[in-house]
C-alpha positions in Angstrom: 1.2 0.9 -17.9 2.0 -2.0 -15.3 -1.0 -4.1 -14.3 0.4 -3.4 -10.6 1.9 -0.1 -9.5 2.1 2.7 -6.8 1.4 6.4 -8.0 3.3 8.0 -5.4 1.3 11.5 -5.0 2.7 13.2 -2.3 5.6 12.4 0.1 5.7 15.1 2.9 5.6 14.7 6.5 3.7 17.5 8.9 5.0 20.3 6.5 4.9 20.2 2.4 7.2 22.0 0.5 7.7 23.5 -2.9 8.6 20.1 -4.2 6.8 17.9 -1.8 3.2 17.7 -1.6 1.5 16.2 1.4 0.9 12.3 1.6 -1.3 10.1 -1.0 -0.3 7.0 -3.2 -2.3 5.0 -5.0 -2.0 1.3 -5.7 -2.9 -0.2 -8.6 -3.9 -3.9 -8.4 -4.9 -5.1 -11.9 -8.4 -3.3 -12.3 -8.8 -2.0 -8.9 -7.5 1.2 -7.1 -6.3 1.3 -3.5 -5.8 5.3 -2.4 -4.0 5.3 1.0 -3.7 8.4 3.4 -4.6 11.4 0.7 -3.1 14.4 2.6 -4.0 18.2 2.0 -3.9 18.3 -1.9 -4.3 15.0 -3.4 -7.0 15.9 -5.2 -4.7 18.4 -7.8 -2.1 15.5 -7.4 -4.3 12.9 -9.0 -4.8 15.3 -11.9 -1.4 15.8 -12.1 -0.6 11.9 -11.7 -3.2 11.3 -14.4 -5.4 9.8 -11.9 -9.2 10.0 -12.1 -11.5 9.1 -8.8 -12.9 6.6 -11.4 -10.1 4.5 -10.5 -10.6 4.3 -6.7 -12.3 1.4 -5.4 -11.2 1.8 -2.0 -10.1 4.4 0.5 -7.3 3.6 3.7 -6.3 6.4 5.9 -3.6 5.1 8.7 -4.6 8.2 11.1 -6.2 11.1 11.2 -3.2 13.0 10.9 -4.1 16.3 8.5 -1.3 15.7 6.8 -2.7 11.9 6.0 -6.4 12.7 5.9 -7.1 16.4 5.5 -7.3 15.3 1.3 -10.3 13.3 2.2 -13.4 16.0 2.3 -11.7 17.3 -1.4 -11.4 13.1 -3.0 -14.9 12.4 -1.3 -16.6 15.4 -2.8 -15.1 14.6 -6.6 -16.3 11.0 -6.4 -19.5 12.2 -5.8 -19.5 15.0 -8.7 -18.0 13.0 -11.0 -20.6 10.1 -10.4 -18.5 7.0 -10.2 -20.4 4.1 -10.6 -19.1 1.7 -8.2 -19.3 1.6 -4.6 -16.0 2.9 -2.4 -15.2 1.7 0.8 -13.3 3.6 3.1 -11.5 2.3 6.1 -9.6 3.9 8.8 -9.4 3.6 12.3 -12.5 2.8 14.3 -11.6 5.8 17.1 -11.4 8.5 14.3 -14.5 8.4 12.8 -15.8 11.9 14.2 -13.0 13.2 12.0 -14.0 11.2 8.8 -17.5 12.2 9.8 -16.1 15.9 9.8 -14.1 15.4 6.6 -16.8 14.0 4.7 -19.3 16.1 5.5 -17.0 19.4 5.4 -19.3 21.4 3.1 -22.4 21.0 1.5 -22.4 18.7 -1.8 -25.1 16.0 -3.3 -24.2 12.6 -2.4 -24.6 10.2 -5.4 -22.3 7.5 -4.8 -22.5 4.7 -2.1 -19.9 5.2 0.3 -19.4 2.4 2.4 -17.6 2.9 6.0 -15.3 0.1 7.2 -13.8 1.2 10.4 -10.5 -0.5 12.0 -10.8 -1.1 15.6 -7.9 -4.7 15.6 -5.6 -6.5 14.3 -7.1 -8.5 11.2 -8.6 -8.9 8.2 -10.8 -6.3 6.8 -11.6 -7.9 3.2 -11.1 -10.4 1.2 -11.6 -10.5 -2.8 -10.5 -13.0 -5.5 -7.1 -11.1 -6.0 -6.6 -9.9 -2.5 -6.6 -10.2 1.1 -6.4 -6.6 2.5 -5.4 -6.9 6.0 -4.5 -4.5 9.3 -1.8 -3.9 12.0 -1.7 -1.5 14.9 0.8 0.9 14.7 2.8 2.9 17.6 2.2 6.4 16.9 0.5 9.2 19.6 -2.9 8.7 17.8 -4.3 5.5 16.7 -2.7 4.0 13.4 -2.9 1.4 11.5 -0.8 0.1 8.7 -2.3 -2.1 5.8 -1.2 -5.5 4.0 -2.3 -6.7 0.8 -1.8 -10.4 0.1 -2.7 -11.9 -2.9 -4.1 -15.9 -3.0 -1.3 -18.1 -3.7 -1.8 -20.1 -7.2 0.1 -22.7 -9.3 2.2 -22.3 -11.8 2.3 -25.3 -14.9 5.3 -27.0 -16.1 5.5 -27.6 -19.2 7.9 -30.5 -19.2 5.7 -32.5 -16.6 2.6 -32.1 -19.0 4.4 -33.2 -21.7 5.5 -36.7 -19.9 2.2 -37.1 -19.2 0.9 -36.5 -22.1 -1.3 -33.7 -21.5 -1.9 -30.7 -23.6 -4.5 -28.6 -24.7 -8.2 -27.9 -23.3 -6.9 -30.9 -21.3 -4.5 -28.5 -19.5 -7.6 -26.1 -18.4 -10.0 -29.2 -17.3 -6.8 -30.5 -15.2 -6.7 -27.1 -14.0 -10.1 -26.9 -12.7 -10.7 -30.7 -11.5 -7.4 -30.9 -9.7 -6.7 -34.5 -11.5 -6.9 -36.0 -14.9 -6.5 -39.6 -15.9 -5.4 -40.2 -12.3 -2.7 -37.5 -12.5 -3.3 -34.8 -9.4 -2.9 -31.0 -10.5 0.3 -31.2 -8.1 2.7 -33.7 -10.0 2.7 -31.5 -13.3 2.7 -27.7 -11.1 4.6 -26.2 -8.2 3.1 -23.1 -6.4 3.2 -20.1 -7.7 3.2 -17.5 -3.8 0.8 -14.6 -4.0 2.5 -11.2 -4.5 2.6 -9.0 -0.8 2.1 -5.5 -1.0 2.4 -3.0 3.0 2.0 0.7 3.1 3.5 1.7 7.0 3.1 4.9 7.8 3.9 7.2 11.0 5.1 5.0 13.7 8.0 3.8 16.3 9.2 0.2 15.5 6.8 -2.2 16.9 5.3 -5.9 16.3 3.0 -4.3 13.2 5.9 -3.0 11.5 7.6 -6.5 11.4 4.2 -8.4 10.6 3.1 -6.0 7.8 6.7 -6.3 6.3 6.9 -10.1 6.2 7.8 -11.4 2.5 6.7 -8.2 0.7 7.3 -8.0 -2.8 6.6 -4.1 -2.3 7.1 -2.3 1.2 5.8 1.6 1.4 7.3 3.0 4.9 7.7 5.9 6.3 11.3 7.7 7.0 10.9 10.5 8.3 14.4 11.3 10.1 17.8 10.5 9.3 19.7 8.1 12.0 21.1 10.7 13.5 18.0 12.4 14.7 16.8 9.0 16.2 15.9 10.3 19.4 13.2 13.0 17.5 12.0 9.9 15.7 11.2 7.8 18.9 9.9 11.2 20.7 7.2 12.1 18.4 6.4 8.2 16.8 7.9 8.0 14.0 11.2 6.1 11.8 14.4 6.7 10.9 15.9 5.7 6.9 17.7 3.0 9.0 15.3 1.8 10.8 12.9 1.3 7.8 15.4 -0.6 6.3 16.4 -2.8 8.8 12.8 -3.7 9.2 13.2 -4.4 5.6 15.8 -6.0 5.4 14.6 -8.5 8.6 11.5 -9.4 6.5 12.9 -10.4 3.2 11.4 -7.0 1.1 12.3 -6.9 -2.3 12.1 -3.4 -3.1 12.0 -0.9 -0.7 10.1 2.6 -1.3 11.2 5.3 1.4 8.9 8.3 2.0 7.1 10.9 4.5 10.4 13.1 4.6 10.7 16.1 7.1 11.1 19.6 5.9 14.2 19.6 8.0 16.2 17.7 5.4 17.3 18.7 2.0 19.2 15.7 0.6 17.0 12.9 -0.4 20.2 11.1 -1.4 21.1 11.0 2.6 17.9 8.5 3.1 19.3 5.7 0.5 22.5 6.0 1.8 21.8 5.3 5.5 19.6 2.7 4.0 22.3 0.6 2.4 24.5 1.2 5.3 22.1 -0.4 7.5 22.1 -3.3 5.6 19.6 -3.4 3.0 20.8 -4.8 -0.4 16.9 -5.2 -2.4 15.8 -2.5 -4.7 15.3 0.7 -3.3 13.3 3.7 -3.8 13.7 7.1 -2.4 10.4 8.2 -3.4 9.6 11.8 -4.9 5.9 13.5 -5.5 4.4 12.0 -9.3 7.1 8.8 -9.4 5.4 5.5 -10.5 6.7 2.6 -9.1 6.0 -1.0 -10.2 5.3 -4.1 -8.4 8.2 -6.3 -8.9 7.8 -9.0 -11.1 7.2 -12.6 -9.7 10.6 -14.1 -9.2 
């Protein structure tokens, strides 16, 4: 199992259907679980996905949506019988908190975990860790939405043939590693940087600033598309993107590999998204997602 995937759980829009379950993904990031906008269901998709709450460290919902958040009060509730051990934080946007409130509080259960609340209410940084910055965007949507960015720390990468002409092996390697310089040699002379990998999960929205910003340099992009180009003016109407638009933004930002999702009922050919995605220009790996599919994190280049 990759060190750094996304269980795609549902992929849905308003409506599921008989092969499409509502929204939920996890990301996986080494030992920690990210579960972003568990719709109506995610809870039996987990199972299904092999996913236990156990792996959930933290909780982003984009908009209080049902069809993004009406999973919540079902996840919350498990969490709490099954007893994780670790606190969860949940974050989501500032204005919608009498509807986590609601959601988290839908029926009676015994609270045993810590659950801590994070609310969105800008543009910014809401933690940072040792292997990520997890960051916000406004979205344009009829509600308040945010989409997320995950960045992680850039490091440096050794070369081998540089160590060797300085003579420098070994333990020595570590010590240079941790003192930035050894003998007069600086860390930089026998390393180059090695860029943090750049993970963004965009949900329901119009194009906008945040699209662009969360976008920028991902190794991994998660965006919604939920109309085909001809149905562009639906898109705009109700907040939300088109397969071409998605991957123009793409495209535009530099994304690697590209994972399409949030489909409308209304179409029956997921082959139609890709296709209108490489017409628009997008030549990077590409992913029409479908409910259960695992996706890894592209390996560093």
């Amino acid at each position: 199992m990759s060190a750094r995937e996304l269980v795609v759980l549902g992929t849905a829009s308003q409506v599921p259907t008989r092969h499409r379950n509502h929204n939920g993904y996890l990301l996986r990031w080494d030992g920690e679980g990210i579960l972003f906008d568990p719709g109506e269901g995610t809870q039996r998709q987990m199972l299904r996905a092999g996913v236990a709450v156990h792996d959930l460290d933290r909780i982003c919902v984009t908009h209080f949506h049902g069809d993004h958040s009406l999973g919540l009060a079902g996840v919350i509730q498990r969490i709490n019988l099954d007893r994780v051990p670790h606190e969860i934080t949940a974050h989501y946007p500032r204005s919608g908190k009498r509807f986590f409130d609601r959601l988290r509080y839908a029926t009676a259960y015994r609270e045993t975990v810590r659950l801590t609340e994070v609310p969105v209410d800008a543009d910014g940084v809401l933690a940072t860790t040792p292997a990520y910055t997890l960051e916000a965007r406004r979205l344009s949507h009829p509600v308040e939405a945010y989409g997320y960015r995950l960045v992680e720390p850039d490091g440096r990468r050794m070369l081998p043939d540089r160590l060797a002409a300085h003579g420098i092996k070994g333990p020595d390697v570590g010590r240079l590693q941790r003192e930035g310089s050894l003998n007069g040699v600086p860390l930089e002379a026998v390393s180059e940087v090695r860029r943090g990998q750049r993970f963004a999960f965009v949900m329901d929205t119009r194009l906008c600033d945040g699209v662009h910003a969360l976008a920028e340099g991902c190794d991994l992009l998660v965006i919604e598309s939920t109309f085909l180009d001809e149905d562009e003016r639906l898109a705009v109407e109700y907040g939300h993107l088109t397969a071409g638009q998605a991957a123009r933004a793409a495209r535009d930002a530099g994304v690697r590999h590209l994972v399409l999702t949030h489909f409308s009922q209304r179409y029956d050919d997921a082959e139609e998204f890709e296709r209108q995605a490489r017409e628009a220009g997008f030549d990077g790996e590409l992913t029409v997602a479908r409910d259960l599919l695992r996706v890894p994190v592209p390996k560093r280049r």
